[in-house]
C-alpha distance (Angstrom), angle and dihedral (degrees) to the residues before:
residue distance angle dihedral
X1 . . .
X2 4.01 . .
X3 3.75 141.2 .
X4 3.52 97.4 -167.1
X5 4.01 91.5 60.2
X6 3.14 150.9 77.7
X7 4.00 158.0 160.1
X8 3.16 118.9 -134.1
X9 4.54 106.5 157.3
X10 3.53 115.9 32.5
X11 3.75 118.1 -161.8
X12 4.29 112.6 169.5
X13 3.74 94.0 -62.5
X14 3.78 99.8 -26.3
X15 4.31 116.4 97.3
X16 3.09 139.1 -178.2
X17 3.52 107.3 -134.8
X18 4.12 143.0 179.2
X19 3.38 118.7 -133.4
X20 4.20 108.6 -163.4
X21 3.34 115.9 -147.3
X22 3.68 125.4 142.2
X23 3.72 80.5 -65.2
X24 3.39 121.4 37.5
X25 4.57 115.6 -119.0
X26 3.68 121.3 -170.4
X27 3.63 116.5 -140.9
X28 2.88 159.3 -85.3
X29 3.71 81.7 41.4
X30 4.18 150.7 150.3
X31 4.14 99.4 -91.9
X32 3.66 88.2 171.5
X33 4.12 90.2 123.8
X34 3.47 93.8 36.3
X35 3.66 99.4 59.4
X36 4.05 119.3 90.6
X37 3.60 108.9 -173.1
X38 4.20 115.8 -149.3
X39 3.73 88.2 -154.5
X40 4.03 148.0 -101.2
X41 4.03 114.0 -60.4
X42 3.87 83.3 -154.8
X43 4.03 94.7 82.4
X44 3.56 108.0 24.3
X45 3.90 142.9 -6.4
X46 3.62 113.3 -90.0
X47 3.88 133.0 -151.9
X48 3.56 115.1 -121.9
X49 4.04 103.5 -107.8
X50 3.64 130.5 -122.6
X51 3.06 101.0 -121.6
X52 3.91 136.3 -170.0
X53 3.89 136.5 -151.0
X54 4.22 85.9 -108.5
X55 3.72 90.2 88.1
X56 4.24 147.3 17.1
X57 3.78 101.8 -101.8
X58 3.81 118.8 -153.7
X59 3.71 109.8 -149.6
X60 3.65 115.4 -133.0
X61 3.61 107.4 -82.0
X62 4.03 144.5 151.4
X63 3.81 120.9 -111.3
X64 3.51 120.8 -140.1
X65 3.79 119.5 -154.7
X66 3.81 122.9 -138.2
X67 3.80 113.0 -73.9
X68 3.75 100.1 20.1
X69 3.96 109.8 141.7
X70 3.87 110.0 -87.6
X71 4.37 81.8 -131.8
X72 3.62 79.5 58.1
X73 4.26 92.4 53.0
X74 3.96 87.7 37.1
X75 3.87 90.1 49.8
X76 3.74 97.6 42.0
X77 4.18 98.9 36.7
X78 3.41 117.3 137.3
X79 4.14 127.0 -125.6
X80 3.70 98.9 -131.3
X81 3.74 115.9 -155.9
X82 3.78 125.0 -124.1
X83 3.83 103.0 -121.5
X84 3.22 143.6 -177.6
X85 3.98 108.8 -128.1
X86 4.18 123.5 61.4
X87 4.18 102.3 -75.2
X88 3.38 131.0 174.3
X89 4.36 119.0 -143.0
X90 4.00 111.3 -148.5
X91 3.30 113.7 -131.0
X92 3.77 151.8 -171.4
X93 3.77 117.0 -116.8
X94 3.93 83.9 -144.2
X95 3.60 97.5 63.0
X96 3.43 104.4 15.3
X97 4.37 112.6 177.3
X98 3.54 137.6 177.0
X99 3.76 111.3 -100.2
X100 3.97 99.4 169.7
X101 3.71 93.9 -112.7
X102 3.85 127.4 137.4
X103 3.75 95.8 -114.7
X104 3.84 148.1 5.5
X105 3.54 130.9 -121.5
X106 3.53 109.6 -165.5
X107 4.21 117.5 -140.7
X108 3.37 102.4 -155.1
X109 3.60 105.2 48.6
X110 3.63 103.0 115.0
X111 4.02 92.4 64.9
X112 3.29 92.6 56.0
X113 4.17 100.2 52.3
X114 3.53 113.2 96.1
X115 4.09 90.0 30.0
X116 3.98 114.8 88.5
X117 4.07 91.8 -156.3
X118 3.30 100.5 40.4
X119 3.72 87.8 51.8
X120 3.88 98.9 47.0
X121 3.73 84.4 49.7
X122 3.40 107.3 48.9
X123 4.48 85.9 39.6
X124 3.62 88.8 61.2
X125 4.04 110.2 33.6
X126 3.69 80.1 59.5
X127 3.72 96.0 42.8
X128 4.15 93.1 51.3
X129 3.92 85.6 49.9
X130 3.10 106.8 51.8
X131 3.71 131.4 63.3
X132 4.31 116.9 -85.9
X133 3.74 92.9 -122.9
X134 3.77 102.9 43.5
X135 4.25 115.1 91.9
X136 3.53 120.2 -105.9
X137 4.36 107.2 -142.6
X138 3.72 123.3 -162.6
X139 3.70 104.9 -169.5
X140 4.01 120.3 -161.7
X141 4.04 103.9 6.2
X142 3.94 101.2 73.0
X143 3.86 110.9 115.2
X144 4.11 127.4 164.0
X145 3.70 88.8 -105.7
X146 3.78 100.7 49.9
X147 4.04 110.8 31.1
X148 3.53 94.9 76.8
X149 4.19 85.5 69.6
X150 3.83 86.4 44.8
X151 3.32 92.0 58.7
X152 3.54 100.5 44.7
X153 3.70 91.2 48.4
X154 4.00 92.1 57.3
X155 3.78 108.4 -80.7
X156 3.99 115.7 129.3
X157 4.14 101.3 164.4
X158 4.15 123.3 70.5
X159 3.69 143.7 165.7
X160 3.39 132.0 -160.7
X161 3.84 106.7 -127.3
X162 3.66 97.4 107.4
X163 3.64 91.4 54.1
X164 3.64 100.4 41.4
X165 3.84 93.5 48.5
X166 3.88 88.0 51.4
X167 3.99 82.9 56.6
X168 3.55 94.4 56.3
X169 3.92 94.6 43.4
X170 4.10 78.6 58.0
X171 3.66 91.8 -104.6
X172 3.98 115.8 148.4
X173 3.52 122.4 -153.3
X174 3.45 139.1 -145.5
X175 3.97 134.4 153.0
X176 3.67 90.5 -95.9
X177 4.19 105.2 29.6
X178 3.19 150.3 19.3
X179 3.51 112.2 -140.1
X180 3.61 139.4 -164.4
X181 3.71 111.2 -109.6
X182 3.70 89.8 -143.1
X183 3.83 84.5 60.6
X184 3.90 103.0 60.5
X185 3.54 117.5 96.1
X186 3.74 85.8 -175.7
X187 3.99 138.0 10.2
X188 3.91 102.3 -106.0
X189 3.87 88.2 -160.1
X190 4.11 136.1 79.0
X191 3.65 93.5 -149.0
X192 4.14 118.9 137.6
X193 3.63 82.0 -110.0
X194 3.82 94.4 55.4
X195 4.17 94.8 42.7
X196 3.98 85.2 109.3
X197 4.26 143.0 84.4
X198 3.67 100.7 -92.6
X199 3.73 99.4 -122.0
X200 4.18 84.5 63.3
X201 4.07 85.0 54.8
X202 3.56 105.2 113.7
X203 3.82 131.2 -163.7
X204 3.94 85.0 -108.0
X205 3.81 90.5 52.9
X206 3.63 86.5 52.0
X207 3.80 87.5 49.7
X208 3.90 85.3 58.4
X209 3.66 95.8 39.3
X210 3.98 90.9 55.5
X211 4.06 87.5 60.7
X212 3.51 99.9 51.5
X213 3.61 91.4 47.7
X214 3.86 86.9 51.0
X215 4.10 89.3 38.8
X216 4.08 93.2 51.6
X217 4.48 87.9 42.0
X218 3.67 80.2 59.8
X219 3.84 98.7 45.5
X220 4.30 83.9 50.6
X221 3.95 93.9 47.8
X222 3.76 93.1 48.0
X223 3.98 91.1 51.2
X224 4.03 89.5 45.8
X225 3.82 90.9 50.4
X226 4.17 87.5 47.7
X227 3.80 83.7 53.8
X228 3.72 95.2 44.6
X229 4.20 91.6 -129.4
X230 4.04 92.9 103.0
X231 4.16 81.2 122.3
X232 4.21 92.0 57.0
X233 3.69 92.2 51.1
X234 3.77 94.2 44.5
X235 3.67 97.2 51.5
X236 3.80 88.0 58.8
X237 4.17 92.3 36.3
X238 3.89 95.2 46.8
X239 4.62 86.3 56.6
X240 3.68 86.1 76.9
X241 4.29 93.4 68.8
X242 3.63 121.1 34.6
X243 3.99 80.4 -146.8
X244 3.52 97.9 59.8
X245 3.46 93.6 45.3
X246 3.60 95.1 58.5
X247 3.67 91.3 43.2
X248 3.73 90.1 61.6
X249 4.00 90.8 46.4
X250 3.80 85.3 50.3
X251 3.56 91.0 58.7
X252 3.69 92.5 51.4
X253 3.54 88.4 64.4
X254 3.62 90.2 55.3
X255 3.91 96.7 80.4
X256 3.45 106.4 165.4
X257 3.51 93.2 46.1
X258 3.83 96.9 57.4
X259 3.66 96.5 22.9
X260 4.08 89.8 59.6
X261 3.89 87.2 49.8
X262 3.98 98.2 43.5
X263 4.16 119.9 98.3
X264 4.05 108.6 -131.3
X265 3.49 86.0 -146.3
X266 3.88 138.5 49.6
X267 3.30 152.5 154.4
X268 4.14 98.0 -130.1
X269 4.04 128.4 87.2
X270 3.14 117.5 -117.5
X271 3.82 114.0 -130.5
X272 3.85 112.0 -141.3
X273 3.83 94.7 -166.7
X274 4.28 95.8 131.8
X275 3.81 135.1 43.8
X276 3.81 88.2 -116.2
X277 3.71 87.6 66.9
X278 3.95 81.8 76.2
X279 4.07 83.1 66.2
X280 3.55 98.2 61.4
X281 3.51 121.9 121.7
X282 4.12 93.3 -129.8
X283 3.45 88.2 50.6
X284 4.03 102.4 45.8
X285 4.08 92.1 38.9
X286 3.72 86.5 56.5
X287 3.87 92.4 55.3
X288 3.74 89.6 46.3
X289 3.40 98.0 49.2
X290 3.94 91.2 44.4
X291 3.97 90.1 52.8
X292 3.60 97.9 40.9
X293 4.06 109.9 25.7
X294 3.38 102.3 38.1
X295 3.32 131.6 83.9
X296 3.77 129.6 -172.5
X297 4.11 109.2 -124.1
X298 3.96 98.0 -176.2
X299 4.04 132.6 94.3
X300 3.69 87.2 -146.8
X301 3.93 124.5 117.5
X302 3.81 117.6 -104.7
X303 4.09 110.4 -95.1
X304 4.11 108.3 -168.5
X305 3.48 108.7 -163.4
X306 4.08 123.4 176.5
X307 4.22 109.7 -114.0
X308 3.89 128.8 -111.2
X309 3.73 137.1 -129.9
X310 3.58 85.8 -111.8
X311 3.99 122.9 87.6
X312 2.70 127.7 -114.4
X313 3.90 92.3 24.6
X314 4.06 91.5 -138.5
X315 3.91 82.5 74.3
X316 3.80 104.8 56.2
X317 3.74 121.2 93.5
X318 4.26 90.6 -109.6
X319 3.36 100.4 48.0
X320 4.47 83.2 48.7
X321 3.66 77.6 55.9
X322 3.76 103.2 52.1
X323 3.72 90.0 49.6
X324 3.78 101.9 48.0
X325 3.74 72.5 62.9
X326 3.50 101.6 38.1
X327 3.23 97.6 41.7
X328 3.85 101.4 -178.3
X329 3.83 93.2 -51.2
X330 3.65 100.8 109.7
X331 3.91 143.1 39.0
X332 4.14 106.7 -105.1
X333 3.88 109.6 -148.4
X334 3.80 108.0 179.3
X335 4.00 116.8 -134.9
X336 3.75 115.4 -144.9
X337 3.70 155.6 139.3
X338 3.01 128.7 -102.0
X339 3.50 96.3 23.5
X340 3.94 113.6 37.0
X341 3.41 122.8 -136.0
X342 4.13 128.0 -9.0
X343 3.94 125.2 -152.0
X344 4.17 104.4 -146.4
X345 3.46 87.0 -118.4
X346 3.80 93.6 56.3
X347 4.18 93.1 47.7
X348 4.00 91.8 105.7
X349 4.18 97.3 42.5
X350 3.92 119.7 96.1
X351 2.41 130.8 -55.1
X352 4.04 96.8 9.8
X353 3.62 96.9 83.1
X354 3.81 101.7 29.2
X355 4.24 103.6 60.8
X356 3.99 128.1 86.0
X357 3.64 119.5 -165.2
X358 4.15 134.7 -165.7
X359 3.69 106.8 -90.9
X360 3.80 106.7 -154.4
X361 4.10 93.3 140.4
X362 3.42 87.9 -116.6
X363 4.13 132.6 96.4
X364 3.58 134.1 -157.2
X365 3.53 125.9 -118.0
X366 4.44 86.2 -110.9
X367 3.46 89.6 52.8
X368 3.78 99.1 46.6
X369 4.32 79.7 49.9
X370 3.56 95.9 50.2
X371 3.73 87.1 46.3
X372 3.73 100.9 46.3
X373 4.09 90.4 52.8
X374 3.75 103.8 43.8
X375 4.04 78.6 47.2
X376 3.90 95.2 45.6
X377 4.27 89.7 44.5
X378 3.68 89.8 47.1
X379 3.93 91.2 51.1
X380 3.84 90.6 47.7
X381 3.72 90.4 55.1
X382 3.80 96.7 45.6
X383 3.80 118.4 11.2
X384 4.30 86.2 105.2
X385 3.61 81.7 77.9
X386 3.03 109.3 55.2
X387 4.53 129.9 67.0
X388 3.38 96.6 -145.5
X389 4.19 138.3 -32.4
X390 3.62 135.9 -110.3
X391 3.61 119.8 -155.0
X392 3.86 104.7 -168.0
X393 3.89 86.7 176.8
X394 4.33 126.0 136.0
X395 3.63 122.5 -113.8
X396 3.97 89.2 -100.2
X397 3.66 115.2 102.6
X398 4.04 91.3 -46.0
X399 3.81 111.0 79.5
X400 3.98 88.2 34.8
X401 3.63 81.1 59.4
X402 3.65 96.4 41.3
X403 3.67 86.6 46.6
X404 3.35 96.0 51.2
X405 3.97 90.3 54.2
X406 3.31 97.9 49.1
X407 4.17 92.2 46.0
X408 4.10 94.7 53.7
X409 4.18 82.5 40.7
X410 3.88 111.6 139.3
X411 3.53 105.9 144.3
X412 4.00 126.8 134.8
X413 3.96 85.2 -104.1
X414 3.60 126.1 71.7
X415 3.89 110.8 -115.1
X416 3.97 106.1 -129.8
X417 3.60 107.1 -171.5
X418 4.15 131.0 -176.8
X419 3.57 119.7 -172.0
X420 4.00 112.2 -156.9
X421 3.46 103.0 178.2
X422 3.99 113.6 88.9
X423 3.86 110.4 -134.6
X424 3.42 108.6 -92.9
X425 3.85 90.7 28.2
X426 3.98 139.7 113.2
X427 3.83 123.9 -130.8
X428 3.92 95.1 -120.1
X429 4.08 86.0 51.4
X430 3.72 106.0 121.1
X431 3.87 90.4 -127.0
X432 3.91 84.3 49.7
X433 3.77 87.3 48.0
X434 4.00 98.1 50.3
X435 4.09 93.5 48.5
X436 4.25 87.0 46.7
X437 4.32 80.1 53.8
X438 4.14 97.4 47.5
X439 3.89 99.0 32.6
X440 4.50 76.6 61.6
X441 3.41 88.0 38.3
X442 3.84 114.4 134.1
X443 4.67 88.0 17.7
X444 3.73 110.9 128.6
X445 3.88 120.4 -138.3
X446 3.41 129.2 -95.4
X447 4.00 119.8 -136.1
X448 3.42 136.1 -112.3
X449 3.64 91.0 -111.8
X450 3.47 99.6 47.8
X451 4.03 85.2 51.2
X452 4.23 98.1 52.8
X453 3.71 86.4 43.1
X454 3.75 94.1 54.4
X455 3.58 85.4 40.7
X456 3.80 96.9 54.6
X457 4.15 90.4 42.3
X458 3.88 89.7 49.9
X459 3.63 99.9 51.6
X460 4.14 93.8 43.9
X461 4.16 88.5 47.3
X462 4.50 82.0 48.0
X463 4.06 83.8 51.6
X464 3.33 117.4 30.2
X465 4.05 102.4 21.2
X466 3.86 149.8 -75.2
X467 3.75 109.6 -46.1
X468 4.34 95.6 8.6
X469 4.11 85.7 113.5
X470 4.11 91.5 64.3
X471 3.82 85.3 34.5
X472 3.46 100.5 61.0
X473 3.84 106.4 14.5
X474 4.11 103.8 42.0
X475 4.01 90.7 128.2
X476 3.29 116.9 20.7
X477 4.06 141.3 143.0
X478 4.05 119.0 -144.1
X479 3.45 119.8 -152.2
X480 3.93 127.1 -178.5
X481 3.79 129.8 60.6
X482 4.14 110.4 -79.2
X483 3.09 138.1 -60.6
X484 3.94 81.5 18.0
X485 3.75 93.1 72.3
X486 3.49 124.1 171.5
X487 4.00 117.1 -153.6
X488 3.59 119.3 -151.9
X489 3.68 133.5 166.9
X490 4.34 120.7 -131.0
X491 3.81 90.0 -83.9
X492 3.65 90.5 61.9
X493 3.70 93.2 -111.9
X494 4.04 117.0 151.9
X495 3.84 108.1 -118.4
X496 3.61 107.4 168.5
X497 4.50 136.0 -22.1
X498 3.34 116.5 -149.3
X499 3.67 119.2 -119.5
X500 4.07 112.2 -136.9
X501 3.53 94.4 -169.0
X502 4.17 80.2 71.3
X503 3.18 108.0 12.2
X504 4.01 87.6 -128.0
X505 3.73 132.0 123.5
X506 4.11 124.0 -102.8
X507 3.90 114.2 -157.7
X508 3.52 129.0 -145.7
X509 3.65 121.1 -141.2
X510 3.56 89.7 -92.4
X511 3.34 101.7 46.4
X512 3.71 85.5 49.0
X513 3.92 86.2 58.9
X514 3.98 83.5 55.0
X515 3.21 95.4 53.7
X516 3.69 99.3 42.5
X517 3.58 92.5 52.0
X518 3.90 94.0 52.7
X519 3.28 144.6 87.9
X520 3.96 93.3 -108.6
X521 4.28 112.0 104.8
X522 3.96 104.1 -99.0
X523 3.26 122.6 -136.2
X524 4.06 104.7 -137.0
X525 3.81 143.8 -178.6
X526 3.79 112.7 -173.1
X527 3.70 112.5 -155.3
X528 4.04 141.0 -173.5
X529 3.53 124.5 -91.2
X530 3.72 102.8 -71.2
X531 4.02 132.6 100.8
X532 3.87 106.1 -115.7
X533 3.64 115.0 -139.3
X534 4.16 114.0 -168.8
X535 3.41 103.4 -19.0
X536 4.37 132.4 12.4
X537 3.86 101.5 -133.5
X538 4.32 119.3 -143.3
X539 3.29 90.4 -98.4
X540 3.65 106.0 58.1
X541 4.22 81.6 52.8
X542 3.71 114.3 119.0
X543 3.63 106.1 171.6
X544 3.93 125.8 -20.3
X545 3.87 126.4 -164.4
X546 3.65 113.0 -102.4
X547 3.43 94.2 -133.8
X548 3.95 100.6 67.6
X549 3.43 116.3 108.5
X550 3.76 128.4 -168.0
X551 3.78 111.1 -74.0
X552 3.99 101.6 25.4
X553 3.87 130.6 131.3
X554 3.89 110.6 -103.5
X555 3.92 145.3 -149.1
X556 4.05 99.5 -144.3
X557 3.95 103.0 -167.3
X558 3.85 137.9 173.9
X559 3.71 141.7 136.5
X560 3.94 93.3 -75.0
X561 3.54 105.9 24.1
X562 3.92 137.7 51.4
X563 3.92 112.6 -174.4
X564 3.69 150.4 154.6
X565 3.85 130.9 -141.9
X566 3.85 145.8 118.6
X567 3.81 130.0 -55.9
X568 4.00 119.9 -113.8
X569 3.51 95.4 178.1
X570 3.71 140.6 33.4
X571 4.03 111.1 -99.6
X572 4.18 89.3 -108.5
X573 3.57 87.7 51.9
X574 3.96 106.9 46.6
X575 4.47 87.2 44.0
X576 3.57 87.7 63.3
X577 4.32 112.9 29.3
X578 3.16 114.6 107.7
X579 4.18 84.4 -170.9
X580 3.91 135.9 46.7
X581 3.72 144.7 33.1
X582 3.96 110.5 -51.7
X583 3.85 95.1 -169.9
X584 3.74 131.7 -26.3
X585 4.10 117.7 -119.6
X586 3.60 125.2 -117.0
X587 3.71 99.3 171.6
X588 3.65 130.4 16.5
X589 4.53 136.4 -171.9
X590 3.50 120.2 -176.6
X591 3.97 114.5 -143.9
């Protein structure tokens, strides 16, 4: 718990942050001059200092390098005291513990540089120790090249001693080398440092140079966290060490980690330019919440149709095409990569509508995997409801992956597949076009009604859980033109809209009743006694469900106030803050 930080831009396990002291520093940041440190336990006994709010103090303390024997730590563990200025505890990644400091410095840091699992593993036993709004420091490892995958993986506090002492051993940095000084014809930077004919560059300068290069790595982290695409820069950053690169695929495999920490909504694109973009948590909780929270609700067959460049696909001239066709008679699932597979009624939700990907008409053999199992687990979960499928799909990638499907096929269901595009053809071909028509032929329409409702039930069972659509939305009237659906129940009362922007659902107060009186999991903050107005600060947080992640609707409850709004934190994260906005609040009844 601190009073001298706090988050401010969350992006997976990346923030921007503020840490107050007498001046104000925005992280993640250098803190190499703002860091007064009481002293090593090791040589001598130390006075606990005074203090002030000028700098970070770190109490006296004992470092532990990787490896030492935890009765060693246990033996050897420091008391911290509780004081009253911003401090920062030193700690061992092994046995990492809340001390009720301001920030962390981990110990054992330098043994795990260089190693992608030891990294990851040390990053996030500390970070699952330690309280969310406290500052995680890694002191002597940050270089231009590597802090960028620090920072995503959870770090917020630097210095610049690895880099400087690089400079005076001649080393030059950049964010993709370090290069011997004796090997630069020319400086290929503008920095201060670098304002001089490169025979006058001295080690020293170098020295210099290495900081700014850290300094301005920094300044382009901090904007890609603001923007939430910290993730697309890294997977190009990380290429330039093997290490880093398998740090970052380490952290993939940490799920809960990065999944707890990741927004299901946001505003940025996400930029599916590498095969570890399949990895990402927005990509892989979409597939699992496709394959085991939604449900289909029509009696239509199954029509797979490849994706577009344009979002959602409804919009682009092919998919026009398919449903002057179509023409309401089938069930369109969308094929593509990086994604999966995408209900119609899911086309507008995140990240459906917010990725690009390299078109080279060509897919890899992990994409054409990734593909071929979100497809097979979506067709275990729903091919009892459909008569038969149509896979109006070009040679390209898509019928191998259809193939491939309906080869390895062993569900309870039969697998009734019709291809409709000709070898050699395209799905907006006319021929294409007229088998799409007759392999429909004799299908009745759906409505529009039965289409928003479906819509509106799909997108609350993809939020809230399997079966909350039927839960909440049984009997319900929409009003409004789509995707700006209103939801209302038989009494004309306003439940929920639908957001486009999203594709998610925003409640009403009494369609937050609904939902908290159903069966459907409820996503709650309890708060003190006050009425929130705007936005329910940390503080006023009693207890928050630990399955809220950034982004989600939520029930905000307390003995004088029952209200609805939007989740700034994840659950773990607003129950213990003592800083921040928790969730902002759309609608608000006092009791």
């Amino acid at each position: 718990m601190t009073d001298y930080f706090e988050v401010h831009e969350r992006d997976g396990a990346a923030r921007v942050g503020e840490l107050r002291l007498a001046d104000t520093w925005t992280t993640p940041a250098l803190v190499d001059d703002l860091l007064e440190d009481a002293g090593s336990l090791w040589s001598s006994d130390r006075e606990v200092p005074e203090g002030d709010e000028s700098k970070l103090t770190v109490l006296p303390h004992r470092s532990f390098p990787g490896g030492t024997a935890d009765e060693v730590q246990e033996s050897f563990a420091v008391d911290y005291p509780d004081v009253d200025y911003p401090s920062v505890a030193v700690i061992s990644s092994e046995n990492a513990t809340d001390h009720g400091t301001d920030a962390y410095a981990v110990s054992d840091v330098q043994s795990t540089t260089g190693h992608g699992a030891a990294l990851v593993e040390a990053v996030v036993n500390v970070r699952e120790e330690i309280p969310a709004d406290t500052a995680l420091l890694f002191s002597g490892v940050a270089t231009p090249r590597n802090v960028a995958l620090l920072a995503y993986a959870g770090v917020d506090l630097f210095d610049a001693t690895a880099a400087v002492v690089k400079g005076t051993e001649g080393r030059y940095l950049t964010t993709d080398e370090a290069y011997f000084l004796e090997d630069l014809e020319e400086l290929p930077c503008s920095c201060p440092a670098c304002q001089q004919p490169r025979e006058e560059f001295t080690r020293e300068d170098c020295a210099e140079h290495n900081r700014h290069a850290l300094e301005a790595e920094l300044g382009i982290v901090r904007r890609r966290i603001r923007d939430g695409r910290l993730r697309d820069y890294l997977e190009g950053q990380a290429r330039h060490d093997q290490w880093l690169t398998a740090a970052m695929r380490e952290l993939d495999t940490q799920w809960g980690y990065l999944e707890e920490r990741t927004p299901i909504l946001r505003d940025a694109q996400i930029s599916a330019a590498t095969e570890d973009t399949l990895r990402r948590v927005e990509i892989q909780r979409f597939a699992d919440r496709v394959t085991t929270r939604y449900r289909n609700r029509f009696q239509n067959p199954l029509v797979l149709v490849p994706c577009s460049a344009t979002k959602p696909y409804s919009e682009s001239q092919s998919h026009r095409q398919f449903h002057d066709v179509i023409q309401w008679r089938g069930h369109v699932v969308s094929m593509t990569s990086p994604i999966g597979v995408v209900p119609q009624e899911l086309e507008t939700t995140y990240p459906a509508q917010h990725y690009d990907t390299v078109v080279t008409g060509r897919w890899s053999e992990d994409e054409k995997e990734f593909v071929a199992e979100v497809l097979r687990r979506y067709l275990e979960r729903n091919a009892d409801t459909y008569p038969y499928v149509v896979a109006h799909v070009p040679d390209e990638g898509y019928r191998d992956i259809v193939e491939r499907v309906e080869e390895s096929w062993d569900g309870n269901e039969d697998l009734d597949v019709t291809y409709t595009v000709p070898e050699g053809g395209h799905p907006t071909d006319d021929e294409s076009l007229s088998n799409l028509g007759e392999a429909l032929s004799g299908e009745l329409k759906y409505s529009k009604r039965e289409r928003e409702h479906n819509t509106v039930r799909a997108i609350a069972d993809y939020l809230l859980g399997d079966g909350a659509g039927n839960e909440l939305f049984a009997d319900i009237q929409t009003t409004s033109r789509y995707p700006k659906i209103q939801i209302r129940d038989r009494e004309d009362t306003q439940l929920a809209t639908m957001v486009p922007q999203y594709g998610t659902l925003s409640f009403t107060l009494e369609g937050a009743r609904r939902w908290v009186d159903s069966d459907a999991p409820v996503k709650r903050v309890e708060i003190d006694g006050f009425v929130p107005h705007g936005s329910v600060l940390a503080p006023g947080v009693v207890d928050a469900d630990e399955d809220i992640r950034v982004g989600d609707e939520v029930v905000v409850e307390g003995p004088n106030a029952f209200a609805v709004g939007r989740a700034e934190m994840f659950g773990h994260e607003m129950a213990e803050s003592t800083r921040g906005v928790a969730c902002e609040v759309r609608h608000v009844e006092e009791k």
